[in-house]
Residue, then its C-alpha position, 0 to 999 in steps of 0.5 A: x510491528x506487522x510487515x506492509x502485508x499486502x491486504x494491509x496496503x491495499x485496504x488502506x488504499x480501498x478505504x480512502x478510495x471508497x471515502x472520496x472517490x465518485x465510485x466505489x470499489x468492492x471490499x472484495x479487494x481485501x480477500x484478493x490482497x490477503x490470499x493472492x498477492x504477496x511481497x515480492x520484494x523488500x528493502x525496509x527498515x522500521x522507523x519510530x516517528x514522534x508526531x503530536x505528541x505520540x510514537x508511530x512507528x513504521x518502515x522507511x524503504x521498498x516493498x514490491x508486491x506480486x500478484x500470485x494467482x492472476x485476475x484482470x479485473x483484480x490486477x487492474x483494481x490493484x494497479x488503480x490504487x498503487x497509482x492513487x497511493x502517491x496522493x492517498x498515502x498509506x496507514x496513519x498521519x498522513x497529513x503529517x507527513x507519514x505514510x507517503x508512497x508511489x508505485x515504482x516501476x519493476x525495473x527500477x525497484x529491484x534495480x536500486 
């Protein structure tokens, strides 16, 4: 089971965004994610999820991410898709309750 790797995260993000939203974004995001932005930060424990009528398995917890090699107009895409991800999710079965996630503040994720 990978780690939520930042081209990961983001990717799944881009999809959904690129999918419904009245513009596009650029796949170039995948590229950025992969080679300049890494996990700061985690808190995660692997869960295993039995949903129509197969096991998912997938991470409970906290994962912050940081951007490696600045950007603005890459860190201003990232920040647009870490705020669409409380109402896109992330990864599979969302409609089933899998793959929620919200953007927190700094201060309060490595607080906690």
């Amino acid at each position: 089971m990978p780690l939520p790797l930042p081209e990961l995260v983001f990717g799944s993000l881009l999809e959904r965004w690129n999918a419904y939203a009245p513009f596009t974004l650029s796949p170039g995001l995948r590229d950025f994610a992969r080679e300049c932005v890494g996990i700061s930060h985690y808190d995660l424990k692997a869960w295993v999820v039995s949903v129509a009528g197969g096991r998912h398995a997938g991470f409970v917890g906290r994962c912050g991410y940081r951007v490696l090699r600045y950007d603005p107009y890459w860190a201003r895409v990232l920040c647009l898709l870490a705020d669409y991800a409380a109402y896109a999710g992330v990864g599979i079965k969302m409609a089933m309750g899998m793959g929620a996630c919200r953007r927190a503040d700094l201060d309060s994720a490595v607080s906690d």
